[in-house]
C-alpha positions in Angstrom: 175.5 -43.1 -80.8 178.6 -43.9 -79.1 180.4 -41.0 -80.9 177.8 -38.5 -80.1 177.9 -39.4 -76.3 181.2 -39.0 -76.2 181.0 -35.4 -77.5 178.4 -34.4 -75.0 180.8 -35.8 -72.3 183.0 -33.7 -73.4 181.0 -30.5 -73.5 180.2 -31.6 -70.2 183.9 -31.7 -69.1 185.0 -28.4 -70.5 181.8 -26.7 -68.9 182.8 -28.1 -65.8 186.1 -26.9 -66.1 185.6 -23.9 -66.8 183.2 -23.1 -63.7 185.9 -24.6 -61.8 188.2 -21.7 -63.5 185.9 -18.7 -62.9 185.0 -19.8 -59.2 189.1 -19.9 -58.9 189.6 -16.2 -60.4 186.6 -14.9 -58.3 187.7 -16.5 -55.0 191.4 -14.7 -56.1 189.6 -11.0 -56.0 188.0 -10.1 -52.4 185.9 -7.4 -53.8 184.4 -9.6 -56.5 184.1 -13.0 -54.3 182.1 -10.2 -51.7 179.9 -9.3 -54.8 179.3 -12.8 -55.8 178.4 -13.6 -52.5 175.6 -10.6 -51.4 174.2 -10.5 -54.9 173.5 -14.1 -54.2 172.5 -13.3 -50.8 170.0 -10.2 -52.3 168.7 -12.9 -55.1 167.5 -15.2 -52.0 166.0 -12.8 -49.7 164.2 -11.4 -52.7 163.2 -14.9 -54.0 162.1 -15.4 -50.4 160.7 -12.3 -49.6 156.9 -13.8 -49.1 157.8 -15.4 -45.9 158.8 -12.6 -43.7 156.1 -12.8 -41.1 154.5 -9.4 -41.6 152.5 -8.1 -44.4 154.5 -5.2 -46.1 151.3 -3.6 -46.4 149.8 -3.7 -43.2 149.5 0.0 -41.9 149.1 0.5 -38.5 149.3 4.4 -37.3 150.3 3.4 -33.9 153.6 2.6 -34.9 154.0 5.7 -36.9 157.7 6.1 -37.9 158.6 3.8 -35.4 162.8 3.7 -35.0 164.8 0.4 -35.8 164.5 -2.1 -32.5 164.9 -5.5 -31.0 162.6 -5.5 -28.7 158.8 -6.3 -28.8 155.9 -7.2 -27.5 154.8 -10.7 -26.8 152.8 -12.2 -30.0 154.5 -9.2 -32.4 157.7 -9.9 -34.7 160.2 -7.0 -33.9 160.9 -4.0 -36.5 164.1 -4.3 -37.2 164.6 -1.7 -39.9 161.6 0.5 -38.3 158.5 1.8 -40.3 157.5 4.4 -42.5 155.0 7.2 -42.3 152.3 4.9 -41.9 153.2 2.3 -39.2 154.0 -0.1 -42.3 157.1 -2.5 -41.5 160.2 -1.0 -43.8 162.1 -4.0 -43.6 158.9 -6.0 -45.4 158.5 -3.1 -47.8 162.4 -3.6 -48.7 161.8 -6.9 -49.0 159.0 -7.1 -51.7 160.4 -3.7 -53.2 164.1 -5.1 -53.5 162.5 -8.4 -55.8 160.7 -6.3 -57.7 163.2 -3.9 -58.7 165.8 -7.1 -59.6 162.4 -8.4 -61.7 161.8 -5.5 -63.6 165.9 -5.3 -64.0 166.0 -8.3 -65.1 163.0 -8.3 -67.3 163.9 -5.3 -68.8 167.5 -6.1 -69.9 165.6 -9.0 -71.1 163.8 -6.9 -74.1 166.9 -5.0 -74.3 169.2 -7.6 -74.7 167.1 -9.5 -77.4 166.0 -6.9 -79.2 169.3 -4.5 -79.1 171.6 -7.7 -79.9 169.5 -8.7 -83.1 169.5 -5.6 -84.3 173.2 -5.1 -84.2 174.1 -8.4 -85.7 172.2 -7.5 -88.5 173.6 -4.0 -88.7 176.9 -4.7 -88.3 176.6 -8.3 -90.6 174.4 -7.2 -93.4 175.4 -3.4 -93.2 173.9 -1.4 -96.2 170.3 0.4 -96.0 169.5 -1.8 -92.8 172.7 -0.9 -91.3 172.1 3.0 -91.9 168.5 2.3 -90.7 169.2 1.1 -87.6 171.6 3.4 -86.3 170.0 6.2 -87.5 167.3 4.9 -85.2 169.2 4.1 -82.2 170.8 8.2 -82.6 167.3 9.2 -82.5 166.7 7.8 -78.9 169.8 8.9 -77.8 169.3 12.0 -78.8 166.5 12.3 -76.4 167.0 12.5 -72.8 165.6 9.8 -71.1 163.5 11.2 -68.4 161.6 12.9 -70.9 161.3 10.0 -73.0 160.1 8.2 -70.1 157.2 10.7 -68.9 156.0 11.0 -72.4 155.7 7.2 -72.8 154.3 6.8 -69.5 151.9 9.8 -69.7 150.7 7.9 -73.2 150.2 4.5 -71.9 149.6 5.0 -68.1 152.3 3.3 -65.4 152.2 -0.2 -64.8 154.3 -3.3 -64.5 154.5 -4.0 -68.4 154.8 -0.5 -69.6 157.8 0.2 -66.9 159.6 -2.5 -68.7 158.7 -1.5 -71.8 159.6 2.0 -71.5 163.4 0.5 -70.0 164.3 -1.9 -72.7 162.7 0.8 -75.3 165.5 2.8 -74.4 168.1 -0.1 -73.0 168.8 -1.7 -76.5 170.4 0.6 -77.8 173.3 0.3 -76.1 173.5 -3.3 -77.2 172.9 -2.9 -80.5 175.6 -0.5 -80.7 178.5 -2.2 -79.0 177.4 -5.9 -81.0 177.3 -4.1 -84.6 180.9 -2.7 -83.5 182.1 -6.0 -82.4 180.7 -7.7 -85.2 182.2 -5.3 -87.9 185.3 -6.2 -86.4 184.5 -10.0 -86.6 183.7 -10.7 -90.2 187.1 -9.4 -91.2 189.0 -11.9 -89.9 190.3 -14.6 -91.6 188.7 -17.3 -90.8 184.9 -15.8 -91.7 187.0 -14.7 -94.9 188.2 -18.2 -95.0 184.1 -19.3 -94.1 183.1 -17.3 -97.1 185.7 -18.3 -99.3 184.4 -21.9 -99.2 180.8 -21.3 -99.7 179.4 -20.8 -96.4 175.5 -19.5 -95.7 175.4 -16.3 -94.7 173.1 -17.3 -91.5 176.1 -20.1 -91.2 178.5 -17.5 -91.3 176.7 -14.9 -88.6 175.5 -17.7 -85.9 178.4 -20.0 -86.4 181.2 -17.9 -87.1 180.5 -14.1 -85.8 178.1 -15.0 -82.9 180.1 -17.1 -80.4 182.6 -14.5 -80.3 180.1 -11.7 -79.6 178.7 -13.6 -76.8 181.3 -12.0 -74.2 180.5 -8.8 -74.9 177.0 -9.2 -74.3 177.1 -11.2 -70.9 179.2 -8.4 -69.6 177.2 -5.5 -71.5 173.9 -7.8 -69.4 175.3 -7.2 -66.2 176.4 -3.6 -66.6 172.8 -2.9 -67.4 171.5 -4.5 -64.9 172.5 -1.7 -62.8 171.2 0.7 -65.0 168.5 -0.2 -65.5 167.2 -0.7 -61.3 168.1 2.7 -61.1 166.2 3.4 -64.1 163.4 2.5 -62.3 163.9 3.3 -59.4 164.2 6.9 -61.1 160.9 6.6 -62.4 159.5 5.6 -59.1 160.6 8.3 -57.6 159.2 10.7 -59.8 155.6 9.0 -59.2 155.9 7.5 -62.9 156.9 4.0 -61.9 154.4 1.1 -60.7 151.4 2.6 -58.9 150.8 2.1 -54.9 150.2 0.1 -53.0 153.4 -2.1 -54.8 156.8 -1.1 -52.8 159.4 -0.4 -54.6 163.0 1.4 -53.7 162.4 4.5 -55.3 158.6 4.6 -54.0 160.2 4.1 -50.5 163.0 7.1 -51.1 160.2 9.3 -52.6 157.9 9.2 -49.6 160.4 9.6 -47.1 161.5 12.9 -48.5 159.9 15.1 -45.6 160.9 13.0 -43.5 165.3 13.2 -43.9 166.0 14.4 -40.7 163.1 13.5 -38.2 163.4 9.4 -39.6 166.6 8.4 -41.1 165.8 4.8 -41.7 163.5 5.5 -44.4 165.9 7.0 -46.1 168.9 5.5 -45.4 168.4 1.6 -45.9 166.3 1.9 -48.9 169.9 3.6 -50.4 171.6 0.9 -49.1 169.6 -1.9 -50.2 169.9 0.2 -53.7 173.2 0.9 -53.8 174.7 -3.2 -52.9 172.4 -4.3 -55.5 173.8 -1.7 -58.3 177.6 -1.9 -56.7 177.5 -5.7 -56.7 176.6 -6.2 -60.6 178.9 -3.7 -61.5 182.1 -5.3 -59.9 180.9 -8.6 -61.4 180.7 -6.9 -64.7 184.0 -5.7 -64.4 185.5 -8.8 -63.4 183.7 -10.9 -66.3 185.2 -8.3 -68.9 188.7 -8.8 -67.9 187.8 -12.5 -67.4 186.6 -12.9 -70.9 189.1 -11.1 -72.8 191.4 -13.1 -74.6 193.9 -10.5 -74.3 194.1 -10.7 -70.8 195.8 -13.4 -68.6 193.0 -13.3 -65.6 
């Protein structure tokens, strides 16, 4: 008992330590500390989101593309970002459209993850028929562009919450399975999984004891890459009326209704691209950063 607690004290300690070393790096790097920090901020507002004081559906035509202001009347909250075409508050709508975009992201490199990282391990680790399987597979769905993909799953199944991520990590893992099979090829030629093997080692030993914690780099930083991919994924779809139905805001819903409206309103067009563009830009310095961070070749 006494031995076992004092290994879990110190997983504890090295854990600790090395937060303490990646909050160091990341407060080194402005860019990347500014990421850290608004992706953060985004992730709270988001997670927040139901208490802004007016409903992000609320229509009211007597505030019909109303310009971005302070000042309002008594018993009213003010529109600080303006409204859209239908007197509806655009700072509420970015609000409830901004969560759901990082839910969908996240959900969907989720599936992609899971799916696209099993799949290569086994690729890459058992090779063979399963191997040649697999990656004839994933050169299939490349193969395809992935708007039309998209429409054709969409146009089978309808839109909706669950099919939008389906239709993402459908098409996500891929990339994942690719870049772990690589890796992993790599991995079980080294001497110590020969030296693993030599003495008798499972194979599942060999692949989640051996190959996996050594893949697990690559994956955290292929994660947040995605990430970014995949809200614009969506936000793609939405656009094109092929993403989750109305009433729900989302970005690209918010982009693709302002459309007629570029020059005459430019909020509607403009913060939506903001709010789209921090929450792509932000995950893609972190990615960055965590790729240098967690290569061993590197002194970061």
């Amino acid at each position: 008992m006494t031995k076992r607690r004092a290994e879990t004290a110190n997983r504890a300690s090295r854990s600790k330590r090395g937060f303490s070393r990646y909050r160091y790096k990341v407060w080194q790097q402005k860019r990347v500390a500014a990421a850290h920090v608004l992706l953060l901020l985004i992730l709270a507002v988001a997670i927040f989101a139901d208490f802004y004081p007016i409903d992000a559906n609320r229509q009211n035509l007597y505030h019909h593309l109303k310009a971005p202001t302070l000042s309002h009347k008594e018993g009213e909250f003010p529109r600080l970002l303006g409204t859209d075409p239908l007197g509806r508050d655009l700072l509420a709508r970015l609000l409830q459209a901004t969560r759901l975009s990082l839910l969908v992201g996240i959900l969907a490199v989720a599936v992609a993850c899971g799916v696209g990282t099993l799949l290569g391990l086994l690729a890459g680790f058992v090779g063979g028929i399963l191997d040649h399987v697999i990656m004839r597979i994933a050169d299939a769905l490349l193969a395809l562009p992935f708007v039309v993909l998209a429409i054709a799953i969409v146009a089978a199944i309808g839109p909706s919450f669950a099919n939008i991520i389906f239709v993402l990590g459908l098409t996500g893992w891929v990339t994942f399975a690719k870049l772990v099979r690589a890796e992993v090829l790599r991995i079980r030629e080294m001497d110590h999984v020969e030296a693993a093997r030599a003495i008798g080692c499972s194979q599942g030993r060999l692949l989640f004891i051996h190959v996996w914690p050594q893949v697990v780099g690559l994956v955290l930083v292929t994660i947040t890459l995605t990430l970014g991919q995949m809200i614009i994924a969506e936000a793609t779809l939405s656009f094109l009326g092929l993403g989750i139905p109305p009433p729900t805001p989302t970005l690209g819903g918010i982009l693709s209704d302002a459309q007629t409206y570029f020059f005459s309103a430019w909020w509607i067009v403009v913060f939506p691209g903001i709010f789209l563009v921090a929450i792509v830009l932000c995950a893609n310095l972190i990615g960055d950063f965590l790729r240098d961070y967690l290569d061993p070749r590197l002194k970061l």
